[in-house]
C-alpha positions as CSV (number, residue, x, y, z in Angstrom):
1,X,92.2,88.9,126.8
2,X,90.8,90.5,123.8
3,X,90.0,94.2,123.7
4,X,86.3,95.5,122.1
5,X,86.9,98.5,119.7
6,X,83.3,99.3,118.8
7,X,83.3,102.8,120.5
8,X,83.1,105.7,117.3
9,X,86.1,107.2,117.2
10,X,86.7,110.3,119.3
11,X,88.6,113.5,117.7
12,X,89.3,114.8,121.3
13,X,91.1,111.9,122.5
14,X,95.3,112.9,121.7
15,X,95.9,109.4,120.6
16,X,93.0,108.7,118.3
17,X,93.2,112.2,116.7
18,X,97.0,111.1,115.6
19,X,95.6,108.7,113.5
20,X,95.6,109.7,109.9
21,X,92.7,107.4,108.4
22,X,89.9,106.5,110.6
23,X,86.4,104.6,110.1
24,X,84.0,106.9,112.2
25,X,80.9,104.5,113.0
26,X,80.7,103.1,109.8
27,X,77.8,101.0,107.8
28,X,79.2,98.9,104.8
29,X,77.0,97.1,102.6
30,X,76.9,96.0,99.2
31,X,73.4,96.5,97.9
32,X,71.3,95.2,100.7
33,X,73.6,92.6,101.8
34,X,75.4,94.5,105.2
35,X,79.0,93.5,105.9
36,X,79.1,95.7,108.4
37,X,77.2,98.2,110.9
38,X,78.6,100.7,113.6
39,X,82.2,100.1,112.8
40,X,85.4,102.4,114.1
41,X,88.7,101.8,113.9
42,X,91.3,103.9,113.7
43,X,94.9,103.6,112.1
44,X,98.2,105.2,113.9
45,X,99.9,107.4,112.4
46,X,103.5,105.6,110.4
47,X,102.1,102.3,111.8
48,X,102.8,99.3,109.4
49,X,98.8,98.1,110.4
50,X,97.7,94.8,109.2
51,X,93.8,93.2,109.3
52,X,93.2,89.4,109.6
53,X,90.5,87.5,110.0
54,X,88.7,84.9,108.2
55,X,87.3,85.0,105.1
56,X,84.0,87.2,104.5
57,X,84.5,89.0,107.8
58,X,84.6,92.6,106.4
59,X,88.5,92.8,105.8
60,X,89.0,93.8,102.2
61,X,85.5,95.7,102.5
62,X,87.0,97.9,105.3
63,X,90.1,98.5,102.7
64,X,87.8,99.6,99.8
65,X,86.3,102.1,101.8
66,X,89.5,103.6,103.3
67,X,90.5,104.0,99.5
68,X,86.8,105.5,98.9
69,X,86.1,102.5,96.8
70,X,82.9,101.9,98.9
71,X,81.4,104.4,100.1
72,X,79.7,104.1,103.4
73,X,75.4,104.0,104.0
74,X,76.1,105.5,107.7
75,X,78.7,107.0,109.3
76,X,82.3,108.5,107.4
77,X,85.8,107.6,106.9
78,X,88.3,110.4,107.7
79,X,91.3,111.4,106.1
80,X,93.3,114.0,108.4
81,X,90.2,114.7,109.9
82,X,88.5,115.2,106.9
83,X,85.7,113.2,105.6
84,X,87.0,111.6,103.0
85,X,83.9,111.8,100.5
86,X,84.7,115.5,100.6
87,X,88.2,115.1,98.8
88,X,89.4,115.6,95.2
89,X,90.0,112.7,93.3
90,X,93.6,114.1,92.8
91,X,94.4,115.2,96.5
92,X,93.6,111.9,97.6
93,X,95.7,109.9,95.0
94,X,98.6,112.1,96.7
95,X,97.7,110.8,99.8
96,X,96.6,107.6,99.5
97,X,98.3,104.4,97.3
98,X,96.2,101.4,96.8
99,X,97.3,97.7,95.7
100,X,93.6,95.9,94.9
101,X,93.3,92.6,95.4
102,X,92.9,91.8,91.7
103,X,93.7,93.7,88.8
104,X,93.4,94.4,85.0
105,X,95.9,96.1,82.9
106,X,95.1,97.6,79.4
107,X,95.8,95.1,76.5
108,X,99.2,95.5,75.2
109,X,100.8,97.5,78.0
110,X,104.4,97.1,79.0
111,X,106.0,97.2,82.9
112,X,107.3,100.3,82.6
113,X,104.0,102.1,81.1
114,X,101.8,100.7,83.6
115,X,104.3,101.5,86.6
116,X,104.6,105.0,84.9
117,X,101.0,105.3,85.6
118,X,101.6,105.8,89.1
119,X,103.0,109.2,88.5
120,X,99.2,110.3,87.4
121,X,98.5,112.3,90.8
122,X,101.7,114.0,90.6
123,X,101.0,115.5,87.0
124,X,98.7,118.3,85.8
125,X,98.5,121.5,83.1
126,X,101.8,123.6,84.7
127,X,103.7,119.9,85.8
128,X,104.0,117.5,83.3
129,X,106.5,114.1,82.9
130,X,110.0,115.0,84.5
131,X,113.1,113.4,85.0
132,X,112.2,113.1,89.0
133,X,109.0,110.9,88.0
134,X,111.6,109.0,85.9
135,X,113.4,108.5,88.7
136,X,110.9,107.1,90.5
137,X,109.4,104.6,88.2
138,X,112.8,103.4,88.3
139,X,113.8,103.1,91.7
140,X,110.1,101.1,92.1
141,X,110.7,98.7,90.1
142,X,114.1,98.0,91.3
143,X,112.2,98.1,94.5
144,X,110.3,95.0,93.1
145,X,112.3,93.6,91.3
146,X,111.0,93.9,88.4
147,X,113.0,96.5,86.4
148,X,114.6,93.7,84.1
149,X,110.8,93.0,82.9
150,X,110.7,96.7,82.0
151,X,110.0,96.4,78.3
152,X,108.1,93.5,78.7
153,X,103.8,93.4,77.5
154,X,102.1,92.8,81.0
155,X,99.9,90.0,79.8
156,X,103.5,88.2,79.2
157,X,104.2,87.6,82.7
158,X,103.3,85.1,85.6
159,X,100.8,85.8,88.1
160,X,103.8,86.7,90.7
161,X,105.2,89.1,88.5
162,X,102.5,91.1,87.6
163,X,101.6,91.2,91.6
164,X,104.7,92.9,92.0
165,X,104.9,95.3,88.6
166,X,101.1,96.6,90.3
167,X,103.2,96.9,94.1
168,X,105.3,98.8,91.8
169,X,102.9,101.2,90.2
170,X,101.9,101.8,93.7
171,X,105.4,103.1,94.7
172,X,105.8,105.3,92.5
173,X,102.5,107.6,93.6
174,X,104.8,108.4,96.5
175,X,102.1,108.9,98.9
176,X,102.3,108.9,103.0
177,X,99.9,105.9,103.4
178,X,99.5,103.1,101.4
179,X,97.0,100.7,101.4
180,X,97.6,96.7,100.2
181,X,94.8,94.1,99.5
182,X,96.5,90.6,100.0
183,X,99.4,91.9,98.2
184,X,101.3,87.9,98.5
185,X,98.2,86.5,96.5
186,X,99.9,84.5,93.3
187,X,103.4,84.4,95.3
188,X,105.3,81.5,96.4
189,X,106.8,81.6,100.2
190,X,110.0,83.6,98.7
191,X,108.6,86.1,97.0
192,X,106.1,86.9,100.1
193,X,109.0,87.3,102.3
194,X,110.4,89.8,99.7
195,X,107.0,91.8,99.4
196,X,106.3,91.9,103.2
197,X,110.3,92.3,104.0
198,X,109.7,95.9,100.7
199,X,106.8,97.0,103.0
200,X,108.8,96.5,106.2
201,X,111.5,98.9,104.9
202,X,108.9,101.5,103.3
203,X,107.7,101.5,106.9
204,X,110.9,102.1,109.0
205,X,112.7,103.7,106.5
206,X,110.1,106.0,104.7
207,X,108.0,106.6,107.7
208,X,104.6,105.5,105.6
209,X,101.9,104.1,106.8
210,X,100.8,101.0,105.7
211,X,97.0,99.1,105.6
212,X,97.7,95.3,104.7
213,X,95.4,92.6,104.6
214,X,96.8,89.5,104.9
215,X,95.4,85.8,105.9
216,X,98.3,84.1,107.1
217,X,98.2,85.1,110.8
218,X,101.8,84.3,111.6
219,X,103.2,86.8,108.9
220,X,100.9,89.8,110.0
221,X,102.3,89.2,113.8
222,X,105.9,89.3,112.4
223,X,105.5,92.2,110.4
224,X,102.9,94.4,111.7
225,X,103.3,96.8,114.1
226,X,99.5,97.5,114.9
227,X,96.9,94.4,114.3
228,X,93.4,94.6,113.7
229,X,91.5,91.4,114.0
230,X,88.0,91.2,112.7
231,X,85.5,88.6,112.4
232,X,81.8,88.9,111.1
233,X,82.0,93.0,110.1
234,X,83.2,93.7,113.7
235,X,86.4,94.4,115.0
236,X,87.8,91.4,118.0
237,X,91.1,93.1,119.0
238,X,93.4,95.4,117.8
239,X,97.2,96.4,119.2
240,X,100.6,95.4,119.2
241,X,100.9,91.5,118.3
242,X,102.7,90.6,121.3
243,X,100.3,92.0,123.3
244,X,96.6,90.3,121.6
245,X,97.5,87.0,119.8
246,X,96.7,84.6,122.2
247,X,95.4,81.4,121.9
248,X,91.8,82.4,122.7
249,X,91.7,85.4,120.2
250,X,92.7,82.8,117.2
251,X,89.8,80.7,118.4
252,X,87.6,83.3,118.6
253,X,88.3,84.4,115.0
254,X,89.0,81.7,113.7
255,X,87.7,78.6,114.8
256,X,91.0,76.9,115.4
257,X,92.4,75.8,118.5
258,X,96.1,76.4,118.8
259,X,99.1,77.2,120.9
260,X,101.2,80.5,120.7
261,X,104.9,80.1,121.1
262,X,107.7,82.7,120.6
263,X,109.0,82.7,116.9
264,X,112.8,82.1,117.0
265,X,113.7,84.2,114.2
266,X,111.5,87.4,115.1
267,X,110.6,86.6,118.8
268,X,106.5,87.8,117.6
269,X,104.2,85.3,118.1
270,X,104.0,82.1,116.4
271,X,100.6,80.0,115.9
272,X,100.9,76.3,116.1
273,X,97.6,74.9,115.4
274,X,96.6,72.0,117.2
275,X,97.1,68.7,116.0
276,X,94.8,66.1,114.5
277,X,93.6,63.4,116.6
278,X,94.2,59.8,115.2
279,X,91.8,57.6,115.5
280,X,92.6,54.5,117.5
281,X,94.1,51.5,115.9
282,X,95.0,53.6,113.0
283,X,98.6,53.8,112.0
């Protein structure tokens, strides 16, 4: 059974206050075009939280206005119980990392400049360039895998490699929450699996919290710890994958009848979609 999360969310309630980053009752729109009206959701606090859902649903919408991309016509996003509008630019690049969906890097720029850039928050008139943000350009793109592409111009490299040299810039802000926009788009199946297994770890072992929007279904319930389905600007469900992917929620969002098994390998729910019918007499 799917759950309804369409009730604002509610600062006096212990659980809901825990969460870091919240949408309080939110209108999104992009000029008059609405994506969507009277939203709240909330994310837990260290949760590695993932949002599906089909295409032009509100998904990557709801992520530009967690990273104040967007701001809302109606209603407020809240950082730590703050409304985010209310922020300096700086404070919240401290606190929040975003990978966009699609980026653009300045002509000419090399892997290590542009990862470098992630140190920006950090700096300022009495803390400039020191050997711990050197550090930490470094370990990121070891993280990525991308340190032997260091000196390398950006507009060199393949579409895979410059996803990762941006997951890398995003590292190295170092903040507590980090949000991802389809960070697997350009990879092939390896290199997803290395991406979502780097997330996993900055997760459990850094205690972050992580907003990722993916579209394969199966990887979000192997990795995420909190789901968020969404379909039309609305949230479906949200909560643990084991306990809402069913059958009748991935028909519900997305049109597609299937069967849920356990995954072998993670024991998180697997979709099997259902199979085409042949036509009779066909071979």
């Amino acid at each position: 059974m799917t759950t309804a999360t369409r009730d604002p969310v509610d600062s006096r309630d212990p659980e809901r206050a825990s969460a870091p980053l919240a949408a309080e009752d939110v209108t999104l729109r992009y000029d008059h075009r609405v994506i969507a009206e009277g939203l709240s959701v909330r994310v837990p606090d260290r949760s590695f939280t993932v949002v599906i859902g089909p295409n032009a649903c509100g998904k990557s919408t709801l992520l530009r206005a967690f990273a104040r991309l967007l701001k809302p016509t109606a209603g407020a996003v809240m950082l730590d119980g703050r409304a985010i509008t209310a922020l300096p630019t700086k404070q919240l690049a401290r606190r929040i990392g975003l990978l966009p969906q699609s980026s653009t890097a300045p002509e000419g720029i090399t892997v290590e400049d542009l990862v470098a850039r992630g140190r920006y928050p950090h700096q300022g008139l009495l803390r400039q360039w020191s050997p711990q943000d050197e550090r930490v350009v470094a370990e990121s793109m070891a993280a990525t895998g991308v340190a032997e592409l260091a000196e390398r111009s950006v507009d060199e490299l393949s579409g895979g490699q410059r996803q990762r040299v941006w997951l890398a810039m995003a590292l190295a802000q170092e903040t507590p929450l980090l949000l991802l926009d389809e960070p697997t788009t350009y990879l092939d199946i390896a290199h997803q699996v290395e991406v979502l297994d780097l997330c996993a770890r900055l997760h459990e072992e850094q205690e972050r919290t992580l907003v990722a929007v993916l579209h394969d279904l199966n990887q979000a319930a192997r990795y995420a710890t909190h789901l968020i389905a969404m379909r039309d600007g609305r949230v479906v469900a949200q909560g643990a994958p084991g306990d809402i992917v069913t059958a009748e929620l991935v028909e519900e969002v997305f049109d597609l009848p299937c069967r849920i098994i356990e995954d072998p390998e993670s024991g998180t729910p697997l979709v099997i979609p259902a199979a085409r019918r042949r036509a009779r007499g066909t071979v």
